[in-house]
Structure formats: structure tokens, C-alpha cells
C-alpha positions in Angstrom: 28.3 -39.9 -54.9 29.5 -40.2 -51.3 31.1 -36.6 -51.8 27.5 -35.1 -52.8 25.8 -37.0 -49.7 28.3 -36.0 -47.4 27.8 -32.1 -48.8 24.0 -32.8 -48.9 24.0 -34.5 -45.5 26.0 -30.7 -44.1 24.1 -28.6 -45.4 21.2 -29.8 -44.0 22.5 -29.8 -40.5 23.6 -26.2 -40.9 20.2 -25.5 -42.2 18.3 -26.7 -38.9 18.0 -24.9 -36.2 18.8 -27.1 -33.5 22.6 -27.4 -35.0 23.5 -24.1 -34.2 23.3 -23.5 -30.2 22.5 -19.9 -30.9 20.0 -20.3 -33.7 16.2 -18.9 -34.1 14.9 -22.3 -32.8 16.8 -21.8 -29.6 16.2 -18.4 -29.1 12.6 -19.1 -29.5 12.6 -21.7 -27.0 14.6 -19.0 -24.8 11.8 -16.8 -24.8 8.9 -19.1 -24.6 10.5 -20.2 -21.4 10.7 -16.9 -20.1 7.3 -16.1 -21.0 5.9 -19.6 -19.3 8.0 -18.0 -16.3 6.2 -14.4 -16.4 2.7 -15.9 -16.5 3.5 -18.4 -13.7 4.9 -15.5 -11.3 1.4 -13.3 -12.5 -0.9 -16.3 -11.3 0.6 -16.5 -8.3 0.4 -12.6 -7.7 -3.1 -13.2 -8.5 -3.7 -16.2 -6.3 -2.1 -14.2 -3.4 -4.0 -11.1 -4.1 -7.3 -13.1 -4.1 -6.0 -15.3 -0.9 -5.4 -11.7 0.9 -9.0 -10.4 -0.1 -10.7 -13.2 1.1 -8.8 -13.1 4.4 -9.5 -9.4 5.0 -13.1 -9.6 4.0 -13.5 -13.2 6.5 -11.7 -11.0 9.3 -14.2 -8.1 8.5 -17.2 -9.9 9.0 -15.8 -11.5 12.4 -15.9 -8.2 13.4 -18.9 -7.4 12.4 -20.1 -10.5 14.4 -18.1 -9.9 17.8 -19.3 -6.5 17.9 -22.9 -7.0 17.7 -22.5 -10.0 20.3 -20.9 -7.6 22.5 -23.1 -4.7 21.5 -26.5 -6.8 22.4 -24.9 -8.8 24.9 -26.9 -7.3 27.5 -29.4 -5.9 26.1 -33.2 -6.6 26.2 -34.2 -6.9 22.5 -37.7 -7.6 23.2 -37.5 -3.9 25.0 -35.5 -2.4 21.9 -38.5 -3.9 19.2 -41.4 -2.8 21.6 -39.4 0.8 21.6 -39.3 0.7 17.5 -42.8 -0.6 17.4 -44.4 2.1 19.7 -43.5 4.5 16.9 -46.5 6.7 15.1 -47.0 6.4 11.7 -47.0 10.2 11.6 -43.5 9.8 13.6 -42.2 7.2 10.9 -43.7 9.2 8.0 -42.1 12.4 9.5 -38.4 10.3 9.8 -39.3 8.7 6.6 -39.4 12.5 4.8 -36.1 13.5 6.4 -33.9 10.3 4.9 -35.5 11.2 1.7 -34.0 14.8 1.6 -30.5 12.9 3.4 -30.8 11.0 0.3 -31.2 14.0 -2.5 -28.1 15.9 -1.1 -26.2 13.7 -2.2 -27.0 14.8 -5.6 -27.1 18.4 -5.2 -23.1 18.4 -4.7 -22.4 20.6 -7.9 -19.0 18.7 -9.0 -20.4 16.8 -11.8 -21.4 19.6 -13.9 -23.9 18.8 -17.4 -25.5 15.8 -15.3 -29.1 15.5 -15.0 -30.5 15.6 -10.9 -31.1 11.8 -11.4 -28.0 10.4 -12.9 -26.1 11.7 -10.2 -28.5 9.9 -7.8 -27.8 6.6 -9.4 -24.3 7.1 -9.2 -24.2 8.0 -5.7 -26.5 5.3 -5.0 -24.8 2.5 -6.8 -21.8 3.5 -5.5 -22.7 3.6 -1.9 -24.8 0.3 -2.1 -20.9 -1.3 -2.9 -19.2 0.3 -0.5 -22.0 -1.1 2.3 -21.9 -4.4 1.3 -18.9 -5.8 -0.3 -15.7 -6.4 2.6 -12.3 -5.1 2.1 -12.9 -3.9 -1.6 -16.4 -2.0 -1.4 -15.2 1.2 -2.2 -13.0 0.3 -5.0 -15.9 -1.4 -6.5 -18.0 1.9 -6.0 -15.1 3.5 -7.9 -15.0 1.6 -11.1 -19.3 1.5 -10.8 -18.8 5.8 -10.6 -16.5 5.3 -14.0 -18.7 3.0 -15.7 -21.8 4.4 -15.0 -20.3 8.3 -15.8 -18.6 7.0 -18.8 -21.9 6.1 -20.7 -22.9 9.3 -20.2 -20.6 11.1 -22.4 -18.2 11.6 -18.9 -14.3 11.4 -19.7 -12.1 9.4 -16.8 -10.3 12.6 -16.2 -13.0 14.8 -15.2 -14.6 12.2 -13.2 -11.6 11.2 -11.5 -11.6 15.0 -11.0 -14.9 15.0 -9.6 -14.5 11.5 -7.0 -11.5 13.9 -5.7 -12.9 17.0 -5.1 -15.8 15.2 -3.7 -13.4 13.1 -1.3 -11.6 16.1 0.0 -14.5 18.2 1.0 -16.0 15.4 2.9 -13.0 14.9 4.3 -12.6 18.3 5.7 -16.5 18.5 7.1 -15.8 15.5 9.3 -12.7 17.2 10.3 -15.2 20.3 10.9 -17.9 18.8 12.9 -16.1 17.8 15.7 -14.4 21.0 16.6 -17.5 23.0 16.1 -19.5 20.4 18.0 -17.0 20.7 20.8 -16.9 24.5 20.4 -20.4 24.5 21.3 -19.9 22.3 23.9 -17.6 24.8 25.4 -20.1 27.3 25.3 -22.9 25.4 27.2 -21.0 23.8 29.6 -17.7 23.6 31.6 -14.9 22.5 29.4 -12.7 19.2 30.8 -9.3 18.3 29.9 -10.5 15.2 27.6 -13.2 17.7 25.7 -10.2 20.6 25.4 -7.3 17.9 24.1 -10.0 16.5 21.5 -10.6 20.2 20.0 -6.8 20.7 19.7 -6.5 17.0 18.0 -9.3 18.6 15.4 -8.7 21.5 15.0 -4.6 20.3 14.2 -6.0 17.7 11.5 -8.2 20.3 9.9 -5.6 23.2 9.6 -3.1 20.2 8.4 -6.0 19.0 6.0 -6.7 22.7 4.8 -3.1 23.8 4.9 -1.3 20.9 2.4 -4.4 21.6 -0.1 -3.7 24.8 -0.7 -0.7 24.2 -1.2 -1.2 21.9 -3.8 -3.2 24.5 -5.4 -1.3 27.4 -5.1 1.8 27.0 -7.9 2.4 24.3 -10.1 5.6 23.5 -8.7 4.3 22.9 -5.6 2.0 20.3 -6.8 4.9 18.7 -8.4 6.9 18.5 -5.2 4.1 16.9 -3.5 3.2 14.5 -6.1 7.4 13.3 -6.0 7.2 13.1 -1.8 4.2 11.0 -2.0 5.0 9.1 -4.8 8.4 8.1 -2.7 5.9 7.7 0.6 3.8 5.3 -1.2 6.8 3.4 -2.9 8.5 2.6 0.1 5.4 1.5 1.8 4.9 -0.3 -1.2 8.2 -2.2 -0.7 7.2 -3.1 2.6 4.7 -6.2 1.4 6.6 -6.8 -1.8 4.5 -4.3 -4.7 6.3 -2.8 -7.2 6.9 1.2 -6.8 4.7 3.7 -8.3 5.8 6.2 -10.8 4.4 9.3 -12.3 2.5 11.1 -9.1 4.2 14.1 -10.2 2.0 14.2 -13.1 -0.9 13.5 -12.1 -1.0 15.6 -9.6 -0.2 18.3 -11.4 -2.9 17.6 -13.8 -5.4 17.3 -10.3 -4.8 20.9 -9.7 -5.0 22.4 -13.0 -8.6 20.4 -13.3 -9.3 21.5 -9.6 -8.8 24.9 -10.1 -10.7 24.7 -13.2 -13.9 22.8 -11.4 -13.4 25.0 -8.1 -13.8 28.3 -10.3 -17.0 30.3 -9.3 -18.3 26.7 -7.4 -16.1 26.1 -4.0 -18.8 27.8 -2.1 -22.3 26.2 -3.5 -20.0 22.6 -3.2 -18.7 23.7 0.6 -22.7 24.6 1.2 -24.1 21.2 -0.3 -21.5 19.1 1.6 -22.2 20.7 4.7 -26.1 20.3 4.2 -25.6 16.5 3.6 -23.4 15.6 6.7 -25.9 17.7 8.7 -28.6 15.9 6.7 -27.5 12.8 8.3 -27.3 13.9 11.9 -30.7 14.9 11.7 -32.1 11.7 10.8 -30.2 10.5 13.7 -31.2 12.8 16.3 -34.8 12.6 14.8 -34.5 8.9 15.7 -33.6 9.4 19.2 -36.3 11.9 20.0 -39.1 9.4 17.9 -38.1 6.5 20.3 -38.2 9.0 23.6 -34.4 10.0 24.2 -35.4 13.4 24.7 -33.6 16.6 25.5 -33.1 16.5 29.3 -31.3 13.3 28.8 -29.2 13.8 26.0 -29.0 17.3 24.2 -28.6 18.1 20.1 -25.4 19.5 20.8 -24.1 16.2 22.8 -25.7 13.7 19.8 -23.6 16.3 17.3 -20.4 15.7 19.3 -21.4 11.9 19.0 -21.9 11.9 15.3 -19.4 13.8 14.2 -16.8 11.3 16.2 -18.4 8.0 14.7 -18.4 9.3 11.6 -14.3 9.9 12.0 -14.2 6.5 13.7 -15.1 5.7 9.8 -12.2 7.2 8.0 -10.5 3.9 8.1 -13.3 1.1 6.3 -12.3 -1.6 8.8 -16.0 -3.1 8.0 -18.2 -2.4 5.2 -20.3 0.5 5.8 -18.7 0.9 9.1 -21.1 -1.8 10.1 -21.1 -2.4 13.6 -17.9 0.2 14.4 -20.7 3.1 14.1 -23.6 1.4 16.3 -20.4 0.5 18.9 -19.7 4.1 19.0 -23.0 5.6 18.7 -24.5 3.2 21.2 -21.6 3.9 23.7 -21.6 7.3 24.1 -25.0 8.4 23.7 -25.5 6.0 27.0 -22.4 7.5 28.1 -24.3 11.3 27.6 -27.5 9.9 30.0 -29.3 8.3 27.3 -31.6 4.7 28.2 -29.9 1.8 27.0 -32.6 0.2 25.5 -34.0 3.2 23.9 -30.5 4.5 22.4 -30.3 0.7 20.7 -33.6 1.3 19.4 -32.7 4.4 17.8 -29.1 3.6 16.5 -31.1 0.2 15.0 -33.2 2.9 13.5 -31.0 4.9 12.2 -28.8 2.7 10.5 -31.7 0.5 8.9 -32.4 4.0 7.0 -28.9 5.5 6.2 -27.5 2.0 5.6 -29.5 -0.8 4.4 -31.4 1.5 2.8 -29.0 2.9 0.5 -28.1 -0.6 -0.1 -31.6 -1.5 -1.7 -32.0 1.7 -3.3 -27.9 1.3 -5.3 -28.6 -2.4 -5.7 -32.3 -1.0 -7.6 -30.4 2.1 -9.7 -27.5 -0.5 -10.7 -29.7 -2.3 -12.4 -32.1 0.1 -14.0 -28.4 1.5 -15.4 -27.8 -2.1 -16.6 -31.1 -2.1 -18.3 -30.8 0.6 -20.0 -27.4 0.6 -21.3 -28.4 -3.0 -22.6 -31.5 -1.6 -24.6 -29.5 1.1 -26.0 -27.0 -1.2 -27.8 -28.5 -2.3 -31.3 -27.0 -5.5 -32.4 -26.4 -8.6 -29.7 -22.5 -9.5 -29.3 -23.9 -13.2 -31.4 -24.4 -11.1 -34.5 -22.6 -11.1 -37.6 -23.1 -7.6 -37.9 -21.7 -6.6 -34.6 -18.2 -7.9 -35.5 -17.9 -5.5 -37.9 -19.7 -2.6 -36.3 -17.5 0.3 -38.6 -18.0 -1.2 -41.7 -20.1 1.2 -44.4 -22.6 -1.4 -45.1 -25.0 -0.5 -48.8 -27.4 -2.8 -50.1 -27.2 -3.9 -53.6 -30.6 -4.0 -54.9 -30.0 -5.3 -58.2 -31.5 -8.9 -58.2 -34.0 -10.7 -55.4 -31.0 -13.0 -54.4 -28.4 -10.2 -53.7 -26.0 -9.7 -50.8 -25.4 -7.3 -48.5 -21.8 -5.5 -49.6 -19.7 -4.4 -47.2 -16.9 -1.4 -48.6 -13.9 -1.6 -47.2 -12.4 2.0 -46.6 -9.4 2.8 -48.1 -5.6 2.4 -46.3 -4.8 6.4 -46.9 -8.8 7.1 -46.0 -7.7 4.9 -42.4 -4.1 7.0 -42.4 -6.0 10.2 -42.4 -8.9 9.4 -40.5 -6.4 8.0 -38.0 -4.5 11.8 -38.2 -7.7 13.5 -38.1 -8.7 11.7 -34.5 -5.6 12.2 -32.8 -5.5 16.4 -34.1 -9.0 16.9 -32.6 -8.2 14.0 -29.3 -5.4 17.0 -28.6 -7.3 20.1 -29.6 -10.5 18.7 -27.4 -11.5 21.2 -24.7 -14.0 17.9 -22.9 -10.8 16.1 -22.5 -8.5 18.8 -21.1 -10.7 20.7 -19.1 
């Protein structure tokens, strides 16, 4: 009797897991702890990510605060609204019809080919009204917007990744432009100082450098492979710097930018050079528009002096210190067109203008396409997420009509109809031209 307990009684202790110290049980335990660990380290990435967003975006808006205060420090503001209100109607209907065509050219840049005029404009729109308003992490929001908003449209995250980067680089390399050819022109008018002759070189040294490294990504594969592996190091040991993991795979992708560059540039790098250029000088018209409708006419400050202007503030933008470039573009803007003989009064007036059109206005007209996208994209879905239909969405659903009381009978496909519907996806996913081009 005591022989079977005792046998009993061992076998039992070899059969739980906490008798053996490297047992399932343990092991388990093991694992759950590291796990706990893991999740406990990602909440307090996330806590310090949020912490630092909120920090940049408070800092941003003190910014935006001490520059206006110094801005209209000393300024009469009852002269500035008495210059805004003296405008025409004809004059405000005139400016009105120039922001309007600012506005379309945004949608006439070809790199989103099989889009419709106005789908582009919401994009554009939506995008831009994010990146105006939102502190810090505006433009990333306009980013994911521009892949949402393309991706219910039939567009794959390649080629509009493809297209936000094409689209990127030619702005880039018109506000490199506009400065040296405004400061060509300069040259050409008037006697050339020191300061106006080092600014050229500093341009026309970004632009060749901007111009150069492209094609050279563009000209051989390997090349593009060799840049992707130096920037890919750049960005890791940055990277290291605040404590972010390094990046991998650059060489990839940017070998698959140029193959889907070269395939977008084909027969369209002039019309897209053509429409980018029309937009950015889209935009200084508006501006000098503005001047002349408040009364900053030519003897004071001439076109060729408010394109020097513009084309600095808008590479005093490269960097989004503020959302929008609120406040850093008025500061520059204000600055030295007073600086070029402008009044003081009447150059606030017209930068007031100018920005009210090409920035809060954008801002009502994205926050107004967002949500007619929204709209529709919730009256094109057919069942509600509550449904007991939507949860099995797939499922080949045929009615059995054989008595008043019947149930709807849902067929279940069958696993080797799953294996080779599975086989079938993945052979045309490959074979797709839309998802290679």
C-alpha cells in the first residue's frame, strides 16, 4: 500500500511542471516575462515619441507667436486693414481668378497618370491642408492622406510612392532654380554686389549638386545601389545619434525608385518640368499681384526684386520649422520687400494678402475635399461594420427557397479550391504589370 502511494505520489511530481526547473511550465513563464518586457519597452518608445511630438509642435507654435509679435510690433494695423479694405472688387475679383489658376496647377503635374483632373485636386488639397495646419508631423500626415486617398482609387503604394517622389524632386530643383535665375536677372538690370554674386554661386552649387546626384541615380543600376548603401549608412548613424534602430534595405528601394522613375519620366520629364515651373510662378504672381493691388508699385519695388524675394522665402521653407512656413515666410517676405523700398504698412498688407489666399485658403479648401473623399468612400461600402454579413464578406452566400421559414446558406469553399485560389493570386500578384510598373 505505502509502496503504491509512494510510486503514485512520484509520478505525479514528475508529471507537473513545476518539478522539473526546465519544464514547459517554466519555459512558458520564461517567455511571458520576456514578452511583458517587450511591450513595456514599446509603450515607453511610444510615450517618448508622443512626449517629443508634443514638444516640437508647442515650440512650433511659440514661434509662430514670437514672430508675429515681432513682425507687427511696430506696425500700424489700422493702416494695414484700411490698405486691404481700399481694395476694388474688380481688383479682388482679378486676384481672386489668379489663386484659382495657382490652385489648378497643382493638378496639371502629369505624374499621376489614369487620374481624373479632380482626384488629383483633392489629393493635393487634402494633403496641403495637413501640412498647413498640423505642427511637427503635417507633412507626414499629408503622406499617409496621399496613400489613402490614391489607394481607393485603384492606385498601388508603389507607384504612388513613385509619384510623391518625382513630384518632390522637381519642386526641389525649381526652388533651387528661381533664385539663380532671379539673381541672373538682377545682374542684368543692375550693378551686381558681392552679397547678390556669393548668393548665385551658393544656388547655382546646390542646383548642379541637386541635378548632378539624380542623374546619377538614374544612370546605371549599380549606381542606384551604391547610393541607396551610402545613405542607408548616413541615415543609420544619424539614427544612432537619438537612440533609433538602423535602417536596412535602401539599396533596394532605391533601386526600384529608378527603374519606376525611368519608367514614369519616359516621354513626360518635359510636360512635368513645364507644369512645375508654371505652378511656382503661379504663386509669385499672386504675390506680386498683391503688392501692386494694395499700391507697392513698380518704382518702388520691381517684378524682378519681388522674384528674388519669393524665390528665397520659399527656400527659407525647405526646412518645416512651422506648419506651412507660418510666420517664417511673412518674416522674410515682409523684411525684404521693405528692404527693396517697399512701404511698411502697405508690404504687411499685401504679404497678409497673400498668405490668407495661398495658405488658409488651401486649408479650407483640403479640410472640404477630405471630407467629400470621406463621404464618398463611406457610401460606396455596402454593408456597415455592425452587420452579420460584413464579417463574412467572401462567403458565396445562395438562398434556399424551399420553405417560407428557410435560412440563408452560406457554402464554405473547399480547402484545395482555397490552395489553388491562393496559387492562382500570388502567379498573377507577380505576373501584374500595375504592380511592377
Amino acid at each position: 500500500m505505502n509502496g503504491s502511494t509512494s510510486s503514485s505520489s512520484a509520478r505525479q511530481r514528475r508529471s507537473t511542471p513545476d518539478a522539473e526547473p526546465g519544464g514547459a511550465g517554466e519555459v512558458d513563464r520564461a517567455s511571458d516575462a520576456v514578452a511583458v518586457r517587450a511591450d513595456q519597452r514599446s509603450a515607453a518608445a511610444r510615450l517618448r515619441s508622443r512626449a517629443r511630438l508634443v514638444v516640437q509642435g508647442v515650440l512650433s507654435l511659440v514661434l509662430v507667436a514670437v514672430i508675429f509679435r515681432y513682425l507687427l510690433g511696430g506696425i500700424d494695423l489700422a493702416e494695414v486693414w484700411a490698405e486691404i479694405a481700399a481694395m476694388t472688387p474688380l481688383e479682388l475679383a482679378g486676384l481672386l481668378a489668379i489663386v484659382a489658376w495657382n490652385l489648378a496647377t497643382y493638378a496639371l503635374v502629369p505624374v499621376t497618370a489614369g487620374l481624373s483632373f479632380w482626384r488629383v485636386m483633392m489629393v493635393s488639397q487634402a494633403a496641403t491642408a495637413a501640412a498647413n495646419t498640423v505642427p511637427t508631423v503635417g507633412p507626414a500626415i499629408g503622406t499617409g492622406l496621399t496613400y489613402r486617398m490614391l489607394g481607393s482609387w485603384g492606385y498601388s503604394r508603389s507607384r504612388a510612392t513613385t509619384a510623391m517622389l518625382v513630384s518632390g524632386v522637381w519642386n526641389s530643383l525649381v526652388k533651387l532654380s528661381l533664385p539663380v535665375l532671379a539673381l541672373a536677372l538682377l545682374a542684368l538690370q543692375s550693378s551686381v554686389s558681392p552679397r547678390r554674386i556669393s548668393a548665385a554661386l551658393v544656388g547655382i552649387t546646390g542646383l548642379a549638386a541637386t541635378i548632378t546626384v539624380f542623374a546619377l541615380l538614374l544612370r546605371s543600376q549599380q549606381l542606384a545601389h551604391r547610393f541607396g548603401l551610402v545613405g542607408g549608412r548616413v541615415a543609420s548613424r544619424l539614427l544612432r545619434l537619438v537612440r533609433r534602430p538602423p535602417v536596412a534595405g535602401w539599396e533596394l528601394a532605391t533601386a526600384k525608385f529608378r527603374a519606376r522613375t525611368l519608367a514614369l519620366l519616359q516621354g513626360r520629364w518635359a510636360p512635368i518640368t513645364a507644369a512645375t515651373l508654371v505652378s511656382h510662378l503661379s504663386l509669385y504672381l499672386v504675390l506680386l499681384v498683391s503688392l501692386r493691388q494694395v499700391g507697392v508699385g513698380e518704382a518702388e519695388v520691381a517684378w524682378i526684386q519681388v522674384l528674388a524675394v519669393f524665390a528665397f522665402a520659399r527656400l527659407a521653407t525647405a526646412v518645416p520649422f512651422t506648419p506651412g512656413g507660418a510666420g517664417v515666410v511673412e518674416a522674410v517676405l515682409i523684411a525684404a520687400l521693405v528692404t527693396a523700398g517697399g512701404d511698411r504698412e502697405q508690404v504687411t498688407a499685401a504679404v497678409l494678402v497673400y498668405r490668407a489666399l495661398t495658405w488658409a485658403l488651401p486649408i479650407l479648401l483640403g479640410m472640404g475635399c477630405w471630407l467629400w473623399w470621406h463621404q464618398s468612400q463611406l457610401r460606396s461600402q455596402p454593408r456597415t461594420a455592425d452587420s452579420p454579413q460584413a464579417a463574412i464578406p467572401k462567403a458565396d452566400m445562395t438562398p434556399d427557397t424551399n420553405g417560407p421559414n428557410s435560412q440563408t446558406q452560406v457554402s464554405q469553399p473547399h480547402p484545395e479550391q482555397v490552395l489553388n485560389l491562393s496559387h492562382a493570386m500570388d502567379q498573377e500578384r507577380m505576373t501584374s504589370p500595375e504592380e511592377n510598373r
